[in-house]
C-alpha positions, -999 to 999 in steps of 0.1 A, spaced: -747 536 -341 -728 518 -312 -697 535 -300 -670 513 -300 -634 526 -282 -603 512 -280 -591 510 -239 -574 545 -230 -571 566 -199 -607 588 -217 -621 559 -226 -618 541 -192 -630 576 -180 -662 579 -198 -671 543 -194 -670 549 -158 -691 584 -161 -715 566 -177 -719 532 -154 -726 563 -123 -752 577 -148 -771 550 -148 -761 540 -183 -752 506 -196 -714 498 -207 -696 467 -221 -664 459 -214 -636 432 -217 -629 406 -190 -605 373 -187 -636 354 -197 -661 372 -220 -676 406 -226 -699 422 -197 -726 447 -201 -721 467 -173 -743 491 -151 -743 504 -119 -756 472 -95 -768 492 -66 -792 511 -92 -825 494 -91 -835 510 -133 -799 505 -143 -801 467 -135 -837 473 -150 -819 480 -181 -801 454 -183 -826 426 -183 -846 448 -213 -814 450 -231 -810 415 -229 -845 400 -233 -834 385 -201 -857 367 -179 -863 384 -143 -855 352 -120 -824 353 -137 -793 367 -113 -770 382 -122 -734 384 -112 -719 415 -91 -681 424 -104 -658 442 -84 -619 452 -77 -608 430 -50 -625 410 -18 -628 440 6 -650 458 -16 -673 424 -19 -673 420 21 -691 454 19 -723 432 5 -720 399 14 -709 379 41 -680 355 38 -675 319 57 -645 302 59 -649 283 30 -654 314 8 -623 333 23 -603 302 17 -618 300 -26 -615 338 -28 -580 346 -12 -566 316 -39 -586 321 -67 -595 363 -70 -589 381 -91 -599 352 -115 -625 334 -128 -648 321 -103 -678 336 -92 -694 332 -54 -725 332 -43 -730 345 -6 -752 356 14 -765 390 12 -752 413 49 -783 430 61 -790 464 46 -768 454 16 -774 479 -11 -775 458 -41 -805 459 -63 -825 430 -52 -830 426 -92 -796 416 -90 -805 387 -67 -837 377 -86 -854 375 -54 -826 354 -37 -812 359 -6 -775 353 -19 -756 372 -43 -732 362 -68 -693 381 -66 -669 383 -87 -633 400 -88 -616 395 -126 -586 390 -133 -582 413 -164 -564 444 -160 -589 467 -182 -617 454 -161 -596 460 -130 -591 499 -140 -627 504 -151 -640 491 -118 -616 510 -98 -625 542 -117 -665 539 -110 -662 539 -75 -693 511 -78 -698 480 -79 -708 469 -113 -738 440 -123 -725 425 -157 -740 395 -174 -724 385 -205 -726 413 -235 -754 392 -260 -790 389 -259 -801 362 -236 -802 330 -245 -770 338 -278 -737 333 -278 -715 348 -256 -693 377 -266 -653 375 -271 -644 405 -291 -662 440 -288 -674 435 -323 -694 405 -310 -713 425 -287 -718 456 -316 -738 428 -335 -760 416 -309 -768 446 -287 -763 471 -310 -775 507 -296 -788 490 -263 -754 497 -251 -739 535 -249 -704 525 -251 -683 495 -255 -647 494 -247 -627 472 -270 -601 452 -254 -592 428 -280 -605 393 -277 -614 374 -243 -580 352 -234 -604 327 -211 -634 328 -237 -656 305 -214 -675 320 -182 -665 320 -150 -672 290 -129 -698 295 -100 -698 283 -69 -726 283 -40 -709 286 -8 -736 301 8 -750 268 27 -727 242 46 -717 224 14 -702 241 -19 -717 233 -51 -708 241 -85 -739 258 -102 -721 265 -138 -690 247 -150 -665 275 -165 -635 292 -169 -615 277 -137 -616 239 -137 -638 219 -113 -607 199 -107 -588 230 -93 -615 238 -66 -617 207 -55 -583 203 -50 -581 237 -31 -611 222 -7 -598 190 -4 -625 174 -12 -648 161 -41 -675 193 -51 -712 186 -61 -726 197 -98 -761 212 -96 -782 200 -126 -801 228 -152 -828 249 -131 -855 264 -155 -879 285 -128 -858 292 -100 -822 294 -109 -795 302 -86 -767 314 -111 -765 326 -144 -755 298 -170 -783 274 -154 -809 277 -176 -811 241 -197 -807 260 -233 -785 286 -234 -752 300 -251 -770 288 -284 -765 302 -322 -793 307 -341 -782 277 -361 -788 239 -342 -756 227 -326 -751 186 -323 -722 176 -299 -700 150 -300 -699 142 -336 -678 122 -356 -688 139 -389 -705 165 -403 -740 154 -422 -745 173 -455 -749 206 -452 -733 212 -415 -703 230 -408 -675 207 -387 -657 222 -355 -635 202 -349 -609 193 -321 -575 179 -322 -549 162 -346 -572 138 -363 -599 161 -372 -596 162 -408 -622 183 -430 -631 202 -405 -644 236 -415 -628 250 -379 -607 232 -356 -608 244 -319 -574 234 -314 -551 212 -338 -528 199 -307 -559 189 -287 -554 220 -262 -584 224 -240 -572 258 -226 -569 271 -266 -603 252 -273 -624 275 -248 -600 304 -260 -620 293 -294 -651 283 -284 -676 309 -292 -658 326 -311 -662 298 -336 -695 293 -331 -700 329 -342 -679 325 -372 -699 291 -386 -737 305 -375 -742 312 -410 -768 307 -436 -748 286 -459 -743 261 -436 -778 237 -419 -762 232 -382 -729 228 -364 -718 195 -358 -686 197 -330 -661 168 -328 -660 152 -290 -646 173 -265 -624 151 -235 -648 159 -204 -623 170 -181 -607 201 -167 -617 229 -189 -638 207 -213 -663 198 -186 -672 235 -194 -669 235 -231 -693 203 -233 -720 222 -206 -721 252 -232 -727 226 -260 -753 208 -240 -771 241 -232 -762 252 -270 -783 218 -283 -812 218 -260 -847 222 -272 -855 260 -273 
C-alpha cells in the first residue's frame, strides 16, 4: 500500500533520501502533483516513464530551487533571464538549451537538445528540492495520458505502489500546469498554455508570443500531445446542456442544473483551482460523459479550454 505523509521536517527528510536513492516521490506544487526522481539518474528517469506508461519522446520537465542552480544545466539568453528573474519561482516552465557536459539524463530531453526548467513557487516543493541536493525530473503525478493530480489522494489512486512515498500537501492552489515557453531559438513560443497567462508574458516581452499547435511524434514540451489530461469518461466542451445521461460542469452565474459548477461568480483563477479536480469527482460510472459549459478564452481560460481540447480528442 502507497505511503501517504502529511508535509513535516521527517517527511520532507525521507522524501529527499529517497529521490538520491534513485526512488520515485510525489509531491505538492503551486500547480499539480509531481512524481519526482532524481533527473541526473538515467534508471530513475527510466522509472518514471514505466510508472507512467509514458511515451519515451515525451520530455519531461526539470524542477529546481532557484535560477542559479538551473544555469548549472542550461544556458540562458537574454530573453530567458528577463522571463525567469519576473516570473520564478512560479509557474512557467523554459526550455533552453542544454550547456555542454550537462549532466541531465538525456531521457529527460527525449532526445532534444533543450531542456525544460522550472523553479515553483510552492514552499513544500521549495524545502524538498533544497533538501535533495538534486535537481528533480517531475511530470505530473497520473498515468500518462489521465487527469492530472491536485490532492495526494489523486495520485494514491492512479499510481498506486509505483510511487514509494507521497507527500500530502493539501490540494494544488494553481490546479492547471505550468505554462511552457521555448526560448531556446531567436523567437519565444508558447508550447502549452497553463498556469501563468499568455497575456502576462507577453506583456513582460513586449510583444505578441506565438502558440505552437499539438505535436504527436516529436514533441517539444510535455502537455503537447493532441489528447491528453483525459478521464476515462468522454469530455464535450463548450456545451450549453447536458444530453441525457452526462454529468454538467458548469461555469458562472447562469449555469443552472449543473451537477458541478467550476466557479458560481465566473472566476477563471477559481475555475483552474477546480478544474481537474472536478473532472475527477464526475468520471463516474453513473454518469455517460462530461459535458462542460463554455469557458471565456482568455487569460487563465486559454488554458482550461487547451486541457478540454486535449481531454476531447480521439484517443
Amino acid at each position: 500500500m502507497v505511503k501517504i505523509s502529511p508535509i513535516s521536517e521527517e517527511s520532507i527528510a525521507e522524501a529527499a533520501e529517497a529521490l538520491r536513492a534513485g526512488a520515485l516521490i510525489a509531491f505538492p506544487t503551486e500547480t499539480v502533483y509531481g512524481l519526482g526522481a532524481d533527473a541526473t539518474n538515467d534508471r530513475a528517469v527510466a522509472e518514471i516513464f514505466a510508472a507512467k506508461g509514458r511515451p519515451s519522446f515525451n520530455p519531461l520537465i526539470v524542477h529546481l530551487p532557484d535560477r542559479g542552480a538551473a544555469e548549472a544545466f542550461v544556458t540562458f539568453n537574454e530573453m530567458a533571464g528577463l522571463l525567469a528573474d519576473r516570473f520564478w519561482p512560479g509557474a512557467l516552465t523554459l526550455v533552453l538549451p542544454r550547456r555542454p557536459g550537462c549532466r541531465l539524463s538525456l531521457l529527460v530531453s527525449a532526445g532534444l537538445d533543450t531542456a525544460a526548467m522550472r523553479v515553483p513557487a510552492h514552499a513544500d516543493a521549495q524545502r524538498l528540492l533544497r533538501a535533495a541536493g538534486v535537481p528533480v525530473a517531475a511530470p505530473s503525478a497520473n498515468r500518462s495520458g489521465r487527469l492530472s493530480p491536485t490532492t495526494a489522494q489523486h495520485v494514491a489512486r492512479d499510481l498506486g505502489d509505483r510511487v514509494a512515498l507521497i507527500l500530502d500537501g493539501g490540494p494544488c492552489p494553481i490546479g492547471l500546469e505550468s505554462t511552457v515557453v521555448d526560448v531556446s531559438g531567436a523567437a519565444p513560443a508558447i508550447l502549452r498554455q497553463g498556469g501563468l497567462p499568455q497575456e502576462a508574458i507577453e506583456a513582460a516581452l513586449g510583444a505578441p508570443v506565438a502558440v505552437a499547435g499539438a505535436d504527436d511524434h516529436a514533441p517539444r514540451s510535455p502537455g503537447m500531445l493532441t489528447s491528453h489530461y483525459a478521464p476515462s469518461l468522454p469530455v464535450r466542451p463548450d456545451a450549453a446542456q447536458a444530453m441525457p445521461g452526462e454529468a454538467l460542469l458548469g461555469f458562472g452565474p447562469g449555469a443552472a442544473g449543473a451537477t458541478l459548477n467550476l466557479s458560481e461568480s465566473g472566476d477563471l483563477t477559481e475555475a483552474a483551482a477546480n478544474l481537474f479536480a472536478f473532472l475527477h469527482a464526475l468520471d463516474r460510472p453513473e454518469f455517460t460523459g462530461i459535458a462542460v459549459a463554455p469557458i471565456p478564452n482568455q487569460g487563465l481560460g486559454r488554458a482550461i479550454n487547451d486541457r478540454l481540447r486535449r481531454a476531447a480528442a480521439e484517443r
